[in-house]
C-alpha positions in Angstrom: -38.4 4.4 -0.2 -35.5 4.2 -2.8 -37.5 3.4 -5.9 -39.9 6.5 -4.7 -36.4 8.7 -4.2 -35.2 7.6 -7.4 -38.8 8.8 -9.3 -38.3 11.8 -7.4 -34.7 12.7 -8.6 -35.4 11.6 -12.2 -38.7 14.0 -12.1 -36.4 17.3 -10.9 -35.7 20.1 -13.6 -32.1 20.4 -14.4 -31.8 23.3 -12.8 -33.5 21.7 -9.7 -31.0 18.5 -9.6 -28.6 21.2 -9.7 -29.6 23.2 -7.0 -29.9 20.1 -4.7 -26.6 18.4 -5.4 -25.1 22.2 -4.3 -27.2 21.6 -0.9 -25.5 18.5 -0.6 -22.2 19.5 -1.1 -22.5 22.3 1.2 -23.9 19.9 3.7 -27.5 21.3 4.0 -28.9 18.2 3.4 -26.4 15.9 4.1 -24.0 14.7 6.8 -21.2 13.0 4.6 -19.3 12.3 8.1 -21.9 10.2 9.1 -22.5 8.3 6.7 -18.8 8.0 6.0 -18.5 6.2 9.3 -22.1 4.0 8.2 -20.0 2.7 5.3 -16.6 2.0 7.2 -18.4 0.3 9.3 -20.1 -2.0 7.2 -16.7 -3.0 5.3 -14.8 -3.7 8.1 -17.4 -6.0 9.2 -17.0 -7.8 6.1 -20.7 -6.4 4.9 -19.2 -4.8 2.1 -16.0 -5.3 -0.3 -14.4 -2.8 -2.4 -14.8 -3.6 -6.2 -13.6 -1.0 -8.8 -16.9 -1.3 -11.1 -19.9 1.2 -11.5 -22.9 0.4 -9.1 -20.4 -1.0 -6.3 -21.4 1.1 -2.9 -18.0 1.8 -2.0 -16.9 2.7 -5.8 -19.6 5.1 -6.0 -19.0 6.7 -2.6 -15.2 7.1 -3.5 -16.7 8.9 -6.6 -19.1 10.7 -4.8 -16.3 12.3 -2.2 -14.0 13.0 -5.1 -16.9 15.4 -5.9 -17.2 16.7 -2.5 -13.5 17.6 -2.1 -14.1 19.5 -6.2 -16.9 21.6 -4.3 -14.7 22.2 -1.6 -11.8 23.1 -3.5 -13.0 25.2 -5.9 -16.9 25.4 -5.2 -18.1 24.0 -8.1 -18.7 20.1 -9.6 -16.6 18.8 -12.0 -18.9 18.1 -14.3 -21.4 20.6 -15.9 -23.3 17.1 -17.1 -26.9 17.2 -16.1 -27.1 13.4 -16.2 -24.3 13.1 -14.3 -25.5 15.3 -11.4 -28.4 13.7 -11.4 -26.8 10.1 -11.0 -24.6 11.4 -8.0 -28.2 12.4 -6.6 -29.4 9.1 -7.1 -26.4 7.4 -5.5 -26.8 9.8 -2.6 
């Protein structure tokens, strides 16, 4: 399922990764609460552990809410980086 999600993502138009990631952020798509509470979960059980470094879950959620919290303050992403968006897709 990933690796065909991933293909997906890396196959969308700019414009299209765009218009996604703005679904996401206004929660269209996407329940950020939920999975939110997924995540906590899994760390307090000891599943998961926090590590400052690109690719770690919890790193990249942390990054992924800074994003949210952008949209939500001033309804836009920080970055105007296609590759970027895309990559906050992908770690979706």
């Amino acid at each position: 399922w990933s690796k065909q999600t991933v293909l997906r993502i890396e196959a969308l138009s700019e414009p299209q990764v765009l218009s996604e990631l703005q679904g996401v952020m206004e929660g269209r798509t996407y329940s950020w609460h939920s999975i939110n509470e997924l995540l906590q979960g899994r760390l307090d059980q000891g599943d998961l552990e926090f590590m400052p470094v690109d690719g770690d879950v919890i790193f990249e959620w942390n990054n992924l809410c800074d994003e949210k919290r952008e949209w939500e303050r001033k309804g836009r992403l920080s970055d105007n980086c296609a590759e970027f968006n895309r990559d906050c897709l992908i770690n979706l």
